[in-house]
N, C-alpha and C positions, 0 to 999 in steps of 0.2 A: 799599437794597432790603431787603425783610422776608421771612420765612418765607413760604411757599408751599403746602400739603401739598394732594396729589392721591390720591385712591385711583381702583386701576383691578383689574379681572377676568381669569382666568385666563381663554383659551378652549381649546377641545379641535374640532382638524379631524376635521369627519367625512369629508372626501376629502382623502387627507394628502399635505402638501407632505416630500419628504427627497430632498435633492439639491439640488447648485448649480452654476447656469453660468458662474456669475461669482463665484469667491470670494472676490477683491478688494472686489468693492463685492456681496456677499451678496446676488447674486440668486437665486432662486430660480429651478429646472429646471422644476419645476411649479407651475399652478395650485393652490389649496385652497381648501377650503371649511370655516368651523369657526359654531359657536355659543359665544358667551359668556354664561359663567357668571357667576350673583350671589353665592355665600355665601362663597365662597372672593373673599380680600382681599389685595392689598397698597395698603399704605399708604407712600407717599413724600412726605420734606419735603425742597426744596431753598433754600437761601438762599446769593446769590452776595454776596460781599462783597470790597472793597476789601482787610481785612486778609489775605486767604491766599495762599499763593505756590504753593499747591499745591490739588485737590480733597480733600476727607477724606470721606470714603467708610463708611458702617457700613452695617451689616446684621444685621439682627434683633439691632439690639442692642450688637454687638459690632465692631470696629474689621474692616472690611472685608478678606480676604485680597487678594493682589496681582493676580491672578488678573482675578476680580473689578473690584475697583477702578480697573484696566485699562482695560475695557469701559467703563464709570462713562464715565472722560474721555474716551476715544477720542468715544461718544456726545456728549457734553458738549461737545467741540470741533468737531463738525461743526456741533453746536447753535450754539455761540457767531459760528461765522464768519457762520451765515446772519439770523442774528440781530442783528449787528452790536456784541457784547461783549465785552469781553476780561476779566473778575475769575472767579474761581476760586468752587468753590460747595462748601459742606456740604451733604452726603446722610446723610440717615439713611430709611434703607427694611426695614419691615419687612413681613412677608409670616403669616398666621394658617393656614398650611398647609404643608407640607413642601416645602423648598429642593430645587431639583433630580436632583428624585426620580420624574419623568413627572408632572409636574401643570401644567406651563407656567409657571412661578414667573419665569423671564425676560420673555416675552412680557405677562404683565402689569407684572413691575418697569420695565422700560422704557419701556409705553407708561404707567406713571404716572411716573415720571423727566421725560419730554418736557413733560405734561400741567404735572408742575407749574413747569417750568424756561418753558416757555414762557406762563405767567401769571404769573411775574415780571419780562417784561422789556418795555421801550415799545413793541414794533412786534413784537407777534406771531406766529411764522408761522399760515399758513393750514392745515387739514387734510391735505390732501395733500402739502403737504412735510409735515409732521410724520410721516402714513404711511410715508410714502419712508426719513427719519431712523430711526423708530424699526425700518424694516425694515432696513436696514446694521446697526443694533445685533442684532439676533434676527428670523429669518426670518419669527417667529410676530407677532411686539409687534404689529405696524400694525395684525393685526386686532382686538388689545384694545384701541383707541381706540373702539369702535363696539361698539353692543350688538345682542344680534336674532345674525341669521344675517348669517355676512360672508364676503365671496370677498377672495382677494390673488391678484392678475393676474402669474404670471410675465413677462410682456412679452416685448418682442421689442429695445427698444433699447439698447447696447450701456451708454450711461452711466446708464442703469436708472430714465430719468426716467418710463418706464411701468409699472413696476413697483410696484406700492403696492395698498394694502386698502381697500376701499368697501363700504357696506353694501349687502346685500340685500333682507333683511324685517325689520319691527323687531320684537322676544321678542312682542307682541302678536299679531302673524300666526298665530302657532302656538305656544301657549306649553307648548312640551314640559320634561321634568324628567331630570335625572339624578343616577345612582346609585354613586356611589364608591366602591371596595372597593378598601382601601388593604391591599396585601399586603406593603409596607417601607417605613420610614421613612430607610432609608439612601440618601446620593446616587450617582446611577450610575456604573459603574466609568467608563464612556466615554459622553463626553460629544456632547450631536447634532450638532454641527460634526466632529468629528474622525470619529464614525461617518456623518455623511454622505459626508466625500471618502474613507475608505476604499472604500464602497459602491461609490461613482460609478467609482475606480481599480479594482475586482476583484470586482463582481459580472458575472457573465455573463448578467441579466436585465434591462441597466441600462435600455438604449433602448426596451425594449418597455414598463416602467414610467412614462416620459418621453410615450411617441407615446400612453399609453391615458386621460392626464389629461382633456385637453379633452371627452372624452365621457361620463368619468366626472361631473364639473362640469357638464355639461348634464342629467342625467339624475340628480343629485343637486337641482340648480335645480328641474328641472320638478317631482320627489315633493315640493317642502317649497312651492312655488307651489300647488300643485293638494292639500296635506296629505295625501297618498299614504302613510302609512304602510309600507307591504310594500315601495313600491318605494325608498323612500330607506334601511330595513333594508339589502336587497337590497345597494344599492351601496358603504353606507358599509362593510358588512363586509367586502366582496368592496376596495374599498380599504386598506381597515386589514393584513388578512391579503395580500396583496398586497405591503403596506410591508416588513410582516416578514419574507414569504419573499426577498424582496431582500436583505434585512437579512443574513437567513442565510444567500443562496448565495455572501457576499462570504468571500475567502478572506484568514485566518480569518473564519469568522463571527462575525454579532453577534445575540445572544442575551440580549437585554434582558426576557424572560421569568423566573419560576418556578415554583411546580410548585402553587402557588392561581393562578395567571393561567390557566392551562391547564384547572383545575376550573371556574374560573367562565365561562370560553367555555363547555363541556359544559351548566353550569350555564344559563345566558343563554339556551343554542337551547330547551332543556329547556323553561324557562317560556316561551318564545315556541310551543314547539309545543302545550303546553297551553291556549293560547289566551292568555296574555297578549301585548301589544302592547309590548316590548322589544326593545333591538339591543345590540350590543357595539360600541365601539372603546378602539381602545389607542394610545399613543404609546410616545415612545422611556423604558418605562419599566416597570415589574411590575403598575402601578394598572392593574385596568377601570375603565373608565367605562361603566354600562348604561344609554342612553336610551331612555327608553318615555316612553307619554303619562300625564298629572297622573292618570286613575284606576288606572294599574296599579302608581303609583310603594309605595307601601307594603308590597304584598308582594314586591316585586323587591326590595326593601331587606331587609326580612325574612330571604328568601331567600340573598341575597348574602351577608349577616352572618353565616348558618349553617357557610360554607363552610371547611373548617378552611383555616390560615392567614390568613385576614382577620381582621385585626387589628381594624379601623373600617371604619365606613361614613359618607360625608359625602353629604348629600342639598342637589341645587344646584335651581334654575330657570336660565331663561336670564335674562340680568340684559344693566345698563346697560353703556356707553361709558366710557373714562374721565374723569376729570370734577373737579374744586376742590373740594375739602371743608374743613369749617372742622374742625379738630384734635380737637373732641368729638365728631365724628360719627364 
């Protein structure tokens, strides 16, 4: 077998998945809904070989921590049973954006891990196992195999065979833009699995979060079907802030904010009330992310750049699926 290399997209839910009903096999408590992004990249090469008794695992570069490398095989082995292989593979995965730091840097390393482990081997899996795989590895990945606007189905069966990510509309539908406003380069103290089953263990808002997905998901569908502007703002914030205040009524809270997150919300409604066509979300992490539509993106950028502590700003579209690239692209 020979080198492989896939790159695949960060995405960001605009109705956010945190929680899980099943943390054995990582399902997800709720539906989401996310868009993937094109400028932001990981690149993954896997090549399984005969010689290794082990995976070797790097990362940006440098020899993967254990942690990490963990995950790597754990993914890798559910791959290889269904797949029908047993050799061990070199990874080297690097990512042109900041490592676990609210940017979704798993959810695309993963869904390019699968993409390219699974154009290495003779009997392919189909998409939806792959979604399925790459969801047990990170609750996010399945939906960076798909580009456009994409749902992930919490499901309802117990071995989580309905559980998985499909697309909705593809980036053409509505080719909206976003606005990154990177307030740390540092990785988070706590990480979105361990702040999710705290959550789920001691927040007292857990189930009313749980029951209010499915209509959030409808009425996020219908604004971006019908290019609603106001009404998919509407929902996605009232989601995001939503996540957070869960976040934070868990005892300890969790407080994955600082104190430029909280300027650029102010910030964000500001240009929205002025008449710009902008929204906020956030994930488990200090980054906003502002989507508005392709004419207001410049000065939201602008904007956002101003805000003391923003360090950068990275300006994305919505972009492709994950996909086989040849190593110079």
């Amino acid at each position: 077998m020979h080198t492989i290399t896939a790159i695949a997209h960060p995405n960001i839910a605009l109705i956010k998945y945190w929680g899980k009903r099943d943390t054995a096999r990582n399902l997800p408590a709720t539906h989401s809904l996310s868009i993937t992004l094109n400028t932001l990249e990981t690149h993954t090469s896997v090549n399984f070989s005969a010689e290794l008794s082990v995976d070797q695992v790097y990362l940006n570069k440098a020899l993967a921590g254990n942690t990490f490398s963990a995950r790597v095989s754990a993914c890798l082995n559910e791959f290889r049973k269904l797949a029908g292989i047993d050799k061990f593979a070199s990874v080297h995965t690097n990512n042109n954006f900041p490592t676990a730091a609210g940017l979704a840097s798993s959810a695309s390393g993963f869904a390019a891990l699968l993409t390219a482990a699974n154009a290495a081997v003779e009997s392919p899996l189909d998409l939806r196992q792959l979604a399925i795989l790459a969801r047990q590895a990170s609750g996010s990945a399945g939906r960076s195999l798909f580009g456009g606007y994409v749902i992930q189905h919490c499901g309802q069966q117990n071995d989580g065979s309905d559980s998985y990510a499909e697309p909705l509309f593809p980036a053409k539908h509505w080719p909206l833009e976003v606005v990154i406003a990177i307030t740390s380069e540092q990785e988070k103290t706590t990480g979105s699995t361990a702040g999710m089953l705290h959550t789920a263990a001691t927040a007292p808002y857990w189930q009313a979060w749980v029951d209010r997905s499915a209509e959030d998901i409808h009425a996020a569908t219908t604004a971006i079907q019908q290019r609603d502007f106001s009404a998919l703002a509407e929902v996605a914030e009232a989601s995001c802030l939503a996540m957070h205040a869960l976040m934070q009524s868990a005892r300890p809270g969790l407080l994955y904010w600082n104190a430029a997150t909280v300027e650029l919300i102010h910030k964000i409604r500001h240009l929205r009330a002025s008449g710009l066509a902008v929204f906020f979300t956030i994930d488990a992490g200090p980054q906003v992310k502002a989507v508005c539509l392709p004419e207001a993106a410049d000065k939201v950028e602008a904007a956002l750049a101003n805000v003391p502590g923003v360090l950068r700003t990275l300006r994305c579209s919505l972009g492709a699926g994950a996909r086989v690239v040849n190593d110079a692209e």
